[in-house]
N, C-alpha and C positions, 0 to 999 in steps of 0.2 A: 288954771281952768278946772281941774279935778277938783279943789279946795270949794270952790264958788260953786260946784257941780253937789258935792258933797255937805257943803250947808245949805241949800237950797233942800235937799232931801229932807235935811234933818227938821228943818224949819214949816216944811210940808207935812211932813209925819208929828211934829209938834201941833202945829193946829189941826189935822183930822184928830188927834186923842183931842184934842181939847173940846171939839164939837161934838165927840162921841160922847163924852161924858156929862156933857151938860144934855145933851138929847136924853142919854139913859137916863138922867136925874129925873128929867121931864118926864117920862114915858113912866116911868117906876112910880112917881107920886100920883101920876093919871091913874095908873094902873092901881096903887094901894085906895085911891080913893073911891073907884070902879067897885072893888071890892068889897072896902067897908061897906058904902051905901045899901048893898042889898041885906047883908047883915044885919047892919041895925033895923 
């Protein structure tokens, strides 16, 4: 029970990074392109 209780966690914790960082990617390249734009 602990074992199944404790890779469930890890497996949970494993995809919120993984969707955290593919959002950051998103959100960062919006965000550099937001940027450039006014720039040029």
């Amino acid at each position: 029970m602990v074992a199944t209780y404790i890779i469930s966690i890890i497996i949970l914790i494993l995809i919120t990074w993984l969707v955290l960082g593919v959002t950051k990617k998103a959100y960062s390249r919006r965000w550099e392109d937001d940027e450039e734009t006014p720039r040029k």
